[in-house]
C-alpha positions in Angstrom: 0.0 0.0 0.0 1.2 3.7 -0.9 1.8 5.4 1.8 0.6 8.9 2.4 -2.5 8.0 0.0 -6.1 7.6 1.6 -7.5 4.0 0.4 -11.6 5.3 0.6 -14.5 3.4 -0.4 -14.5 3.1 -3.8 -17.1 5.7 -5.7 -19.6 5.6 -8.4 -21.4 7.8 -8.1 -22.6 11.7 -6.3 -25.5 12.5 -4.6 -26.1 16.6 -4.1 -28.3 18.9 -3.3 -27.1 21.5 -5.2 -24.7 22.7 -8.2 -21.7 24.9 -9.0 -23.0 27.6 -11.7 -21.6 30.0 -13.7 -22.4 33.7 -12.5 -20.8 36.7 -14.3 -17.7 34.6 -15.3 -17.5 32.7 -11.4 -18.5 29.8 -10.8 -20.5 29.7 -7.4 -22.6 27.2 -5.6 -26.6 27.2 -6.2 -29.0 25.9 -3.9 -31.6 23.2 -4.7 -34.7 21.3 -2.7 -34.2 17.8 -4.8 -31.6 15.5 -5.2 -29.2 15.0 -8.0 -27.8 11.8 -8.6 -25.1 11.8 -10.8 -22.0 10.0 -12.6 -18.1 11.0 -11.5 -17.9 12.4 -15.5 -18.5 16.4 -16.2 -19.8 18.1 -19.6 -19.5 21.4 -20.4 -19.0 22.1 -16.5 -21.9 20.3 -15.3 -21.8 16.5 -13.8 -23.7 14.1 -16.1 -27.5 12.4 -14.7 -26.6 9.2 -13.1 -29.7 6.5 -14.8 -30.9 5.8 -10.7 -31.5 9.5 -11.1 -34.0 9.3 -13.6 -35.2 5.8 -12.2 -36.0 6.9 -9.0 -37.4 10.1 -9.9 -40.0 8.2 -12.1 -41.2 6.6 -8.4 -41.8 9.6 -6.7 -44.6 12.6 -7.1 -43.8 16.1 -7.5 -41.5 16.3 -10.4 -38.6 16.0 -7.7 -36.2 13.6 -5.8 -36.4 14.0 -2.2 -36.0 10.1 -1.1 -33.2 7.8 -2.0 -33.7 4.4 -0.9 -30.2 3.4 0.4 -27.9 0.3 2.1 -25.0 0.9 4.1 -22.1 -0.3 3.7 -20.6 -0.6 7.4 -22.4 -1.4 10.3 -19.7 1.5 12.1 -21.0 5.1 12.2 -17.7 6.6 11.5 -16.9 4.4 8.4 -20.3 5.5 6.6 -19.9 9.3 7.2 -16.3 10.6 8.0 -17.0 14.6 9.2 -14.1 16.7 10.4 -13.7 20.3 10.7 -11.5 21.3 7.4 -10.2 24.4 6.2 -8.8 24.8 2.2 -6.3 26.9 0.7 -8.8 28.8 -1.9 -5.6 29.3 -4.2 -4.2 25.9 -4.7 -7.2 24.0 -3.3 -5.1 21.6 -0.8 -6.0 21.1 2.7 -4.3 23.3 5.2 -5.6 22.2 8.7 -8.1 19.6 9.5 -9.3 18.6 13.0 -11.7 17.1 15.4 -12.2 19.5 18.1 -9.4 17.8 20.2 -6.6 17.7 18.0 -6.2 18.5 14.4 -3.3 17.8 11.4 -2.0 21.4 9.7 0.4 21.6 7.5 3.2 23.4 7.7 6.4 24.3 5.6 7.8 21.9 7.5 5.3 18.9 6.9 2.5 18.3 8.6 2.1 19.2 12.1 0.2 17.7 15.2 -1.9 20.6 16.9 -4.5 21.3 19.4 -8.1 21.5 17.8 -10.5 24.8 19.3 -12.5 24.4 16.6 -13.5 27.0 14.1 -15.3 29.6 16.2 -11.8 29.6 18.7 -9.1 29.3 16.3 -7.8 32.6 14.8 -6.6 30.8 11.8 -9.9 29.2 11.0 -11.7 32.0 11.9 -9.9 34.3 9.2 -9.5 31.5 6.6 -13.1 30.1 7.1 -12.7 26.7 8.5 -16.3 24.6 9.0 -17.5 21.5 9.0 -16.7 18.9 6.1 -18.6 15.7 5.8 -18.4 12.8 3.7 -21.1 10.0 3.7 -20.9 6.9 1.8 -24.0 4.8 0.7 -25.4 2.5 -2.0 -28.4 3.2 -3.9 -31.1 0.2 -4.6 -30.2 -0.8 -7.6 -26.5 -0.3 -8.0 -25.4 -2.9 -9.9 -21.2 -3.0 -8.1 -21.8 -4.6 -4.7 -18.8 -2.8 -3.0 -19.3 0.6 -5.1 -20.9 3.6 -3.3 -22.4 7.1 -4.1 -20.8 10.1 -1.7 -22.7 13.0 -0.7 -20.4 15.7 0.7 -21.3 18.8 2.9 -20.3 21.2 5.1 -24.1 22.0 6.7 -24.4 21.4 10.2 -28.3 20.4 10.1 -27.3 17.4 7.7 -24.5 16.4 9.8 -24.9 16.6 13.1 -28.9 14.6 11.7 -26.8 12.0 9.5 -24.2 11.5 13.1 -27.3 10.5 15.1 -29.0 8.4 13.0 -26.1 6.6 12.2 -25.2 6.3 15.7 -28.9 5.1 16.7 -29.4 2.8 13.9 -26.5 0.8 14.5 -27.4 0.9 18.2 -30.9 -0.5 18.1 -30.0 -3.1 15.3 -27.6 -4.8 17.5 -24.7 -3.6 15.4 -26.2 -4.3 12.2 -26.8 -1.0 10.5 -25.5 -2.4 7.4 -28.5 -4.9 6.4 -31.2 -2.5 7.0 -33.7 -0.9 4.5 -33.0 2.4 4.8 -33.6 6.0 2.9 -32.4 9.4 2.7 -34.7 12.0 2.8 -34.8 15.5 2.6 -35.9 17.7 5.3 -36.6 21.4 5.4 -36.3 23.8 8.7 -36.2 27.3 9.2 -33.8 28.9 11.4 -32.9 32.8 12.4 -29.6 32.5 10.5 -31.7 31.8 7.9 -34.0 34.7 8.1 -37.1 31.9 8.2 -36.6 30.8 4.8 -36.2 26.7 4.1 -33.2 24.8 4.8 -32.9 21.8 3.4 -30.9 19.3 5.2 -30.4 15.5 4.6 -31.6 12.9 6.9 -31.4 9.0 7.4 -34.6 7.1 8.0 -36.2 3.2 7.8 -37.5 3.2 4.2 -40.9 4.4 3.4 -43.8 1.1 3.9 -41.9 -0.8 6.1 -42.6 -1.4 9.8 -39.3 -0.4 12.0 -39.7 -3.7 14.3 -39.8 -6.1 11.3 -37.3 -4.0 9.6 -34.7 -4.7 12.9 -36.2 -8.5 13.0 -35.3 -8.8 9.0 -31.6 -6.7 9.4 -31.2 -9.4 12.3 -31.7 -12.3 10.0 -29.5 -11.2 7.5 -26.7 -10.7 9.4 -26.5 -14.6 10.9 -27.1 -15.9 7.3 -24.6 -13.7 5.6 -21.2 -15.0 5.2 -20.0 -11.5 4.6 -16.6 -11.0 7.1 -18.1 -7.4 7.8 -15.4 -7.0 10.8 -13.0 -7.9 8.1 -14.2 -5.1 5.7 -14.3 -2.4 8.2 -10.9 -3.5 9.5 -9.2 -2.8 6.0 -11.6 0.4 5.5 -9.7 1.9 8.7 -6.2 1.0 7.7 -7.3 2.7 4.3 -8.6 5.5 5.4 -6.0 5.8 8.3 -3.3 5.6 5.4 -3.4 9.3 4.2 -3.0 12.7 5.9 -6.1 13.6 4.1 -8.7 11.7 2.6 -9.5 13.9 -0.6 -7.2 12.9 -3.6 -5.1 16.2 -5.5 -7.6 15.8 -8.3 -10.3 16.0 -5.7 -9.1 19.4 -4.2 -9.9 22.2 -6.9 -13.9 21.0 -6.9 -14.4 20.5 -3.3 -13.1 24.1 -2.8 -15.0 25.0 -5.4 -18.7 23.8 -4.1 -18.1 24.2 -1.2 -15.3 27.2 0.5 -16.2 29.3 -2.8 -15.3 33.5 -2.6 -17.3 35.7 -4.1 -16.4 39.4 -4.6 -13.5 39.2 -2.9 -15.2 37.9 0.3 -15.1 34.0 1.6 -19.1 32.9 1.6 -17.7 30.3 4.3 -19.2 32.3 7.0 -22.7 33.5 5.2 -25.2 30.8 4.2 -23.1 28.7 2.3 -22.0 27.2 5.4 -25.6 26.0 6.2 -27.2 23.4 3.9 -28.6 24.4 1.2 -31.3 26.6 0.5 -33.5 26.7 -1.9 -33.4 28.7 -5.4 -35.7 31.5 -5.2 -37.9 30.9 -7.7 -38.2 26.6 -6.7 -40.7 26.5 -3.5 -41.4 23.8 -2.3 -45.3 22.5 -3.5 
């Protein structure tokens, strides 16, 4: 194994709720109330459909995708959504400091450094630069055809987060450790908040698919697991020393388009501390119906 290089789980796919546009020659993030499902390929700037897209869409009313039915693929919480607080050189797009709270990795002229983690609102450095939240959740859509292929949804909102954290955390509880053979959805949720002057936020949350009763659902995931002869403590063994394997777990190719759609400056000033560092809200002229 290379060392220094993050082994993730491998990727087939996005899920998003939003897109990078192109504004008076910039390209900034726009905010959306649906999911998009999409390839890893880009045309003329814009990520191509993904054919579960269109699939599921053709299931659901209201012209829009707001449920993804979805399997994990570790029963632990912190394999299926990695979030850390992260802060991007705009410039070169490479990761200058990421941490937990506790302690955090920066890097330094002189490699990279082991420091004590405030988080964003008490460091001055993230504070300036605009440091925030950065998850990554991985999951795999009902009807993937690669068994060990997943779709990531990325984001720096703290609604789909700290909602995606719990779940996780509660769904692997009450299963008996088992997270990974239930039925289970993503579905989008809407609040409104001061920061958001009272207008929609849409935020992602993990749920017990639609139709099916929770008990039997646990029952079933129960089932599956003592006639699977999957090694899952296996998997999520090498998934650690992967992951563990790399300073950082974005690739250099991956740099330029996370800064991009997500610690994006416009006129002159970082949006990291305006409502680009919430989920997303919705375009003015899609409400909700």
């Amino acid at each position: 194994m290379i060392k220094g290089l993050a082994i993730t789980p491998p990727v087939i796919g996005r899920i998003a709720i939003g897109k990078v546009v192109e504004k008076n020659g910039k390209r900034l993030p726009e905010k959306d109330d649906a999911f998009t499902i999409t390839t890893q390929v880009q045309q003329r700037g814009e990520w191509i459909l993904h054919p579960l897209h269109n699939a599921l869409l053709a299931q659901q009313d209201g012209g829009k995708l707001r449920s993804i039915p979805v399997t994990l693929l570790f029963n632990d919480p912190d394999l299926n959504l990695r979030a850390e607080y992260s802060l991007f050189d705009r410039t070169t797009g490479r990761p200058v400091c990421v941490g937990n709270g506790d302690v955090a990795r920066r890097s330094t002229q002189d490699g990279f450094k082991s420091i004590t983690c405030p988080g964003p609102q008490q460091c001055a450095l993230g504070t300036e630069l605009g440091c925030k939240p950065y998850g990554r959740l991985n999951v795999q859509i009902e009807g993937q055809e690669d068994d060990l292929g997943s779709f990531m949804f990325r984001t720096t909102g703290y609604n789909s987060i700290r909602t995606l954290a719990a779940r996780l955390q509660y769904l692997n509880a009450v299963s008996g450790g088992r997270a990974r053979y239930l039925p289970l959805s993503l579905k989008l949720r809407a609040k409104s908040t001061t920061q958001s002057h009272r207008a929609p936020v849409y935020y992602v949350d993990m749920v017990i698919r639609d139709g099916l009763d929770s008990k039997q659902s646990l029952l079933q995931a129960k089932e599956l697991a003592e006639q699977s002869n999957e090694r899952v403590d296996a998997l999520e063994a090498a998934a650690r020393i992967g992951l563990g394997n790399g300073a950082f777990e974005e690739s250099e190719e991956e740099y330029a388009e996370v800064v991009e759609e997500f610690y994006p400056i416009e006129d002159g000033k970082s949006m990291a501390s305006s409502d680009a560092s919430m989920d997303f809200q919705p375009i003015p002229s899609r409400r909700v119906g």
